[in-house]
N, CA, C and O atoms as a printed pandas DataFrame, in Angstrom:
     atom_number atom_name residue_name chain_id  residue_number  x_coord  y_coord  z_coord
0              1         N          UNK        A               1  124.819   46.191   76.854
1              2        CA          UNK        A               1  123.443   46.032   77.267
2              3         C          UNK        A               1  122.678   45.327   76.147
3              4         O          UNK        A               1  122.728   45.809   75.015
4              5         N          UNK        A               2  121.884   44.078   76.419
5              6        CA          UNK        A               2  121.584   43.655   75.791
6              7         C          UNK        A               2  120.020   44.082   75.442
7              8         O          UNK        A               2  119.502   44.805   76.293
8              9         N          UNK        A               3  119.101   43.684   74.158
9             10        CA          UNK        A               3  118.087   44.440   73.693
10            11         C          UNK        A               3  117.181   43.120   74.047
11            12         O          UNK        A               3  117.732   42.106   73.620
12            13         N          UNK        A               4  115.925   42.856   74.720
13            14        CA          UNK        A               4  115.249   41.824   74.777
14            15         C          UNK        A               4  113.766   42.127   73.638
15            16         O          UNK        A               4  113.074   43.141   73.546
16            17         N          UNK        A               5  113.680   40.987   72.990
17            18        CA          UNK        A               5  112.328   41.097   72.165
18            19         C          UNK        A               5  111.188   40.709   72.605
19            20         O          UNK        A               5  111.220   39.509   72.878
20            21         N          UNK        A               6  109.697   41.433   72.890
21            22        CA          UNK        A               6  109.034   40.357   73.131
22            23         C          UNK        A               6  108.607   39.471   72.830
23            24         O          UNK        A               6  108.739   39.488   71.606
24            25         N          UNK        A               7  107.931   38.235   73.206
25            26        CA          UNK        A               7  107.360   37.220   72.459
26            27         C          UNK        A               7  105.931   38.362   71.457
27            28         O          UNK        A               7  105.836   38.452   70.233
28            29         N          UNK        A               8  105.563   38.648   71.889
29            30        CA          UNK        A               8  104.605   39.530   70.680
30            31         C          UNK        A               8  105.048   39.996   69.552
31            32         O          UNK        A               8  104.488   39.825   68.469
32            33         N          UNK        A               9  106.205   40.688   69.757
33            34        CA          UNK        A               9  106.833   41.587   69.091
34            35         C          UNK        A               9  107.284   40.204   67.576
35            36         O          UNK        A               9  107.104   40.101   66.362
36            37         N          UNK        A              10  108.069   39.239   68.953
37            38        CA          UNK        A              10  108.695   38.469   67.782
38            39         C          UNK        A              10  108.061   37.625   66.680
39            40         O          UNK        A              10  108.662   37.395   65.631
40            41         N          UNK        A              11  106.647   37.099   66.977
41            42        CA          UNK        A              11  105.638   36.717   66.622
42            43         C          UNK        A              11  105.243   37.167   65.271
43            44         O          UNK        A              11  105.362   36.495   64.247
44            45         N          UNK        A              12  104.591   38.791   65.388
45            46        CA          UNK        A              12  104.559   39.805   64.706
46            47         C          UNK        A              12  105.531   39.791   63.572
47            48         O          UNK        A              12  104.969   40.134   62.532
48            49         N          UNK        A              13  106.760   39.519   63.420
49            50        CA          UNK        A              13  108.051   39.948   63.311
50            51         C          UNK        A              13  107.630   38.525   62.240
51            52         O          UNK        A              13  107.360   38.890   61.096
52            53         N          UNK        A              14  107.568   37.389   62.410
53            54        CA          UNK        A              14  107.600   36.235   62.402
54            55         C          UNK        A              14  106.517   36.389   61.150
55            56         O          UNK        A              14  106.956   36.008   60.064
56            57         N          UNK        A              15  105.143   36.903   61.165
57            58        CA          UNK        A              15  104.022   36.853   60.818
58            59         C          UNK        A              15  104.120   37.348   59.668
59            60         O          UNK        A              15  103.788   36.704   58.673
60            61         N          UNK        A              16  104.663   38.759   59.600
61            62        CA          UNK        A              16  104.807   39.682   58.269
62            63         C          UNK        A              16  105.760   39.458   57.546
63            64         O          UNK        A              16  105.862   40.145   56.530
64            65         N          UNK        A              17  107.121   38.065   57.931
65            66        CA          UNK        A              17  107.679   37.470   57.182
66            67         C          UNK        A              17  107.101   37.015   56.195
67            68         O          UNK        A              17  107.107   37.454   55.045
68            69         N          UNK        A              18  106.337   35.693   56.815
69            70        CA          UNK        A              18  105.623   34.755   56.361
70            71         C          UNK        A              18  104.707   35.441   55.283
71            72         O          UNK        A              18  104.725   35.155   54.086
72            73         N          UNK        A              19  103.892   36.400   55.881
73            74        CA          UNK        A              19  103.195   37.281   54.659
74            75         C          UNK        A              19  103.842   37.766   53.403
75            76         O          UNK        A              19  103.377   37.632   52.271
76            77         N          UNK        A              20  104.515   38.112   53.597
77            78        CA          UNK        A              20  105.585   38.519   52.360
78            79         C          UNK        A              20  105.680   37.429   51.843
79            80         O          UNK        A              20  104.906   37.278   50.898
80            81         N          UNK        A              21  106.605   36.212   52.174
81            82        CA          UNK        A              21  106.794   34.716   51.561
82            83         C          UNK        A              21  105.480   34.812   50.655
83            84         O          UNK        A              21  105.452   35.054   49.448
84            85         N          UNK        A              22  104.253   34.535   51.619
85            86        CA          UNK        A              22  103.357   33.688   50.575
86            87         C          UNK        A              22  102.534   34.823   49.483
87            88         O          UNK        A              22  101.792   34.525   48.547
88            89         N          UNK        A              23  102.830   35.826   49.824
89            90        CA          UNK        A              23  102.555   37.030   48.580
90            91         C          UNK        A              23  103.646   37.070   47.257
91            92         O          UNK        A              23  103.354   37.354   46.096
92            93         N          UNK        A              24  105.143   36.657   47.855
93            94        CA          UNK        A              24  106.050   36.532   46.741
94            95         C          UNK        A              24  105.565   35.122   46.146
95            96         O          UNK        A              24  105.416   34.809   44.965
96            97         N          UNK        A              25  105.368   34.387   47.275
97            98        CA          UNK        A              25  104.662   32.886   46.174
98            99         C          UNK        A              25  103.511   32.669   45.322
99           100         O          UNK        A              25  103.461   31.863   44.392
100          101         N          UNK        A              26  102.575   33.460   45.713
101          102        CA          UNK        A              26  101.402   33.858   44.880
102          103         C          UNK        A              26  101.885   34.403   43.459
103          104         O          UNK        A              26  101.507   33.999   42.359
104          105         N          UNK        A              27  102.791   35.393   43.729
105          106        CA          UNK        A              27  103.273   36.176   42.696
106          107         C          UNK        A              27  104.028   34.994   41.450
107          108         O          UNK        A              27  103.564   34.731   40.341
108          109         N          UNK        A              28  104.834   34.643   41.848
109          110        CA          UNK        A              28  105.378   33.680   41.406
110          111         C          UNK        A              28  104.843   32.565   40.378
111          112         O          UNK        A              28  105.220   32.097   39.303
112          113         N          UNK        A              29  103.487   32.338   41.497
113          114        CA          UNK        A              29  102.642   31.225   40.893
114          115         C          UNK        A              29  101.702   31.427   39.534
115          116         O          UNK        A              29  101.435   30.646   38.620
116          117         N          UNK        A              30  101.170   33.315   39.882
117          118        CA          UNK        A              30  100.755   33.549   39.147
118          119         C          UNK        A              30  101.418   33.617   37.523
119          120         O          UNK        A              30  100.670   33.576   36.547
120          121         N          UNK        A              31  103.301   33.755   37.359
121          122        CA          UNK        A              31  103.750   33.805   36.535
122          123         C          UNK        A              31  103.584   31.890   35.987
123          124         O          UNK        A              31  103.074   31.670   34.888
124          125         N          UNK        A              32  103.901   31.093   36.571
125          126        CA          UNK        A              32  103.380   29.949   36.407
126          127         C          UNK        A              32  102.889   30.003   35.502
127          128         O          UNK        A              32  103.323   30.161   34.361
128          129         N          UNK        A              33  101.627   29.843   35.990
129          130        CA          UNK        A              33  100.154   30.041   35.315
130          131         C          UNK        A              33  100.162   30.240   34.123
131          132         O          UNK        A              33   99.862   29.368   33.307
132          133         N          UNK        A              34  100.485   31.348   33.839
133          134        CA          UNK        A              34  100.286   32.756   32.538
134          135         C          UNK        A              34  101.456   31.799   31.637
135          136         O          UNK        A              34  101.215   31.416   30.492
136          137         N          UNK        A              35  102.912   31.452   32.453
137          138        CA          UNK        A              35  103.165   30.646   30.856
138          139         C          UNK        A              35  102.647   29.315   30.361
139          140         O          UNK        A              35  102.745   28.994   29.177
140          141         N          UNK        A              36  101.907   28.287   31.590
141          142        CA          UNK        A              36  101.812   27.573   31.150
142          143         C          UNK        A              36  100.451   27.689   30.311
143          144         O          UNK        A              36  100.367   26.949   29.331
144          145         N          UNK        A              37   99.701   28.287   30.510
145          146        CA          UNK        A              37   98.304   28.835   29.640
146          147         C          UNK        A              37   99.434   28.843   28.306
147          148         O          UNK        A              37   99.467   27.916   27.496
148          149         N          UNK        A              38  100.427   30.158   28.220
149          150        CA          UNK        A              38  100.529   30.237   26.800
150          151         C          UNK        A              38  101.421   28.959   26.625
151          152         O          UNK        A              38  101.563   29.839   25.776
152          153         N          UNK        A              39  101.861   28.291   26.567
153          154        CA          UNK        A              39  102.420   26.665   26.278
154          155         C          UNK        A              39  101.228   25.711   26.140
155          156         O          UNK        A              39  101.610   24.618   25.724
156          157         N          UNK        A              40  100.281   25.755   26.294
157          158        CA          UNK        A              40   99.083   24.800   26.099
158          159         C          UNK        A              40   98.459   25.592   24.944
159          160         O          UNK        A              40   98.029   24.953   23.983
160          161         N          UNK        A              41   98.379   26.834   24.953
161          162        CA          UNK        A              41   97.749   28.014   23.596
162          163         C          UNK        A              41   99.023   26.838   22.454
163          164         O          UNK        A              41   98.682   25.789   21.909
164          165         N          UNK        A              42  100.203   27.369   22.406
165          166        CA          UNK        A              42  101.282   27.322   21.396
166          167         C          UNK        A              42  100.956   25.738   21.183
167          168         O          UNK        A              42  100.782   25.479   19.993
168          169         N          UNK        A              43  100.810   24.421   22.209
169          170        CA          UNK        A              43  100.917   23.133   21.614
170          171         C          UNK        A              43   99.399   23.078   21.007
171          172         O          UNK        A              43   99.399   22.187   20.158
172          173         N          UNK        A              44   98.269   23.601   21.095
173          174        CA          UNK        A              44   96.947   23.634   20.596
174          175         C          UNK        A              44   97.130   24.017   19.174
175          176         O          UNK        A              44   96.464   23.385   18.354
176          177         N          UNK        A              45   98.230   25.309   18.584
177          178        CA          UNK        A              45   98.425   25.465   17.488
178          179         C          UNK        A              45   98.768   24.368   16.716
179          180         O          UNK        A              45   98.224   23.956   15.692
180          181         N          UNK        A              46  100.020   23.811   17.496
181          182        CA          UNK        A              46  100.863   23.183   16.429
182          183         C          UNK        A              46  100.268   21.857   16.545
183          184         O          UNK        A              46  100.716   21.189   15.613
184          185         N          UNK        A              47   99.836   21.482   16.928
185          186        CA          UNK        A              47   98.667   20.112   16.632
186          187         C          UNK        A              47   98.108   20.334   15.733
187          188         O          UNK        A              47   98.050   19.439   14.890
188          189         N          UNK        A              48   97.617   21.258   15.540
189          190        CA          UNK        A              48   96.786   21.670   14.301
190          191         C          UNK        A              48   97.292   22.312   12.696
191          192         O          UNK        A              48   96.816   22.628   11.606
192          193         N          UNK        A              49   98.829   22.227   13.570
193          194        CA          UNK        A              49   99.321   23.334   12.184
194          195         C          UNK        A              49   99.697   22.009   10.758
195          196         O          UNK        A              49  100.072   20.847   10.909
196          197         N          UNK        A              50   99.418   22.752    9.478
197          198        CA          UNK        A              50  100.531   22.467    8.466
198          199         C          UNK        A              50  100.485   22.508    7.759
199          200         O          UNK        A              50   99.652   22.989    6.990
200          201         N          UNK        A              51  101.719   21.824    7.603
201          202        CA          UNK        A              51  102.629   22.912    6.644
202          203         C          UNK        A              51  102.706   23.179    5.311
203          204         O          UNK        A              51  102.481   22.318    4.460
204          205         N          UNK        A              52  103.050   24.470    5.025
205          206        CA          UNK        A              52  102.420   24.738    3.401
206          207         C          UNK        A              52  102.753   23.441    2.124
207          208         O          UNK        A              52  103.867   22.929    2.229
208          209         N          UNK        A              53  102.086   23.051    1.263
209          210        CA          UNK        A              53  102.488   22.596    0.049
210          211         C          UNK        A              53  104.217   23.116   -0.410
211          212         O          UNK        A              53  104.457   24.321   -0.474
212          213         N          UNK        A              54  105.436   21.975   -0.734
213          214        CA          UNK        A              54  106.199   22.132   -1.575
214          215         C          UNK        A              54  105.657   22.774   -2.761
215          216         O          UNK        A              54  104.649   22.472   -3.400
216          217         N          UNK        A              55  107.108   24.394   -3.084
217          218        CA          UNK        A              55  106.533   24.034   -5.084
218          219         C          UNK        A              55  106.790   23.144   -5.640
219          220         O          UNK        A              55  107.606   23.429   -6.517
220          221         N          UNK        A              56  106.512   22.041   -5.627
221          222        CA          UNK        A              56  106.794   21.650   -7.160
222          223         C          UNK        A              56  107.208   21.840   -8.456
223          224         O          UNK        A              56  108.081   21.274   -9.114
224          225         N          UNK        A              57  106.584   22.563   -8.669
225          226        CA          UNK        A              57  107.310   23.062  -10.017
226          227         C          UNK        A              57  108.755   23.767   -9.802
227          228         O          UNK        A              57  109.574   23.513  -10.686
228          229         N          UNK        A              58  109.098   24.450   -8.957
229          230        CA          UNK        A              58  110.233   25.227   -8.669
230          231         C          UNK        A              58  111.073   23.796   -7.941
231          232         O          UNK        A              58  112.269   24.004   -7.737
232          233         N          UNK        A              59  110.750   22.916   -7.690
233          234        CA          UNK        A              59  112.088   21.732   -7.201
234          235         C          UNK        A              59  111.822   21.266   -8.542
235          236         O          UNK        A              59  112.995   21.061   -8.857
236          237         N          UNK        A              60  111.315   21.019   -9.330
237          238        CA          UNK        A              60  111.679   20.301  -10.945
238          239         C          UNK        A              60  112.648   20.696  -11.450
239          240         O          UNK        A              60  113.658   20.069  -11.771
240          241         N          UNK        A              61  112.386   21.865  -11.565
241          242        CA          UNK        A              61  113.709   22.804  -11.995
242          243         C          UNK        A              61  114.695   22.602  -11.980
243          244         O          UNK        A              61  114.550   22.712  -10.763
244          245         N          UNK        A              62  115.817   22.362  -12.118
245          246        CA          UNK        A              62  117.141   22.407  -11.270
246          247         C          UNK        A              62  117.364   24.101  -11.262
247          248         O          UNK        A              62  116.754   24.977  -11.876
248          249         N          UNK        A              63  118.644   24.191  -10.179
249          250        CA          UNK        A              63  118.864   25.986  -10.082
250          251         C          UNK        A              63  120.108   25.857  -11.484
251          252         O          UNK        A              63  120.992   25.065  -11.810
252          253         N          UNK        A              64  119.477   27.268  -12.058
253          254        CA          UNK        A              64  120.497   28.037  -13.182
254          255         C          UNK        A              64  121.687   28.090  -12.515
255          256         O          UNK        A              64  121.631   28.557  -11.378
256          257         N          UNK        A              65  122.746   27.737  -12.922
257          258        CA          UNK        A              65  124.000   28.410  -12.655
258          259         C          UNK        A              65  124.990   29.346  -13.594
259          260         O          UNK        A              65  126.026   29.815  -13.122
């Protein structure tokens, strides 16, 4: 015996798929987001960064052996 669906039913069925999908895609997107914020934070640093002074005096040196 076979089980018939209705068109409502299947619709429905159809609908709260789709809901899920675009709630997992939201979700998703929101992770997006959040790294590419911190990847634009991190290249804002390093544009700006640098880097400490060589010693000098300690490369004059040669190392004791």
């Amino acid at each position: 015996m076979s089980q018939t669906i209705s068109p409502l039913s299947a619709a429905a069925h159809y609908l709260a798929g789709m809901q899920m999908w675009e709630a997992r895609a939201k979700s998703l997107q929101a992770l997006v987001d959040a790294q590419d914020a911190e990847i634009t934070r991190l290249r804002e640093q390093l544009a700006v960064y640098e880097p400490p002074e060589p010693d000098t005096e300690q490369q004059a040196q040669p190392a004791a052996e």
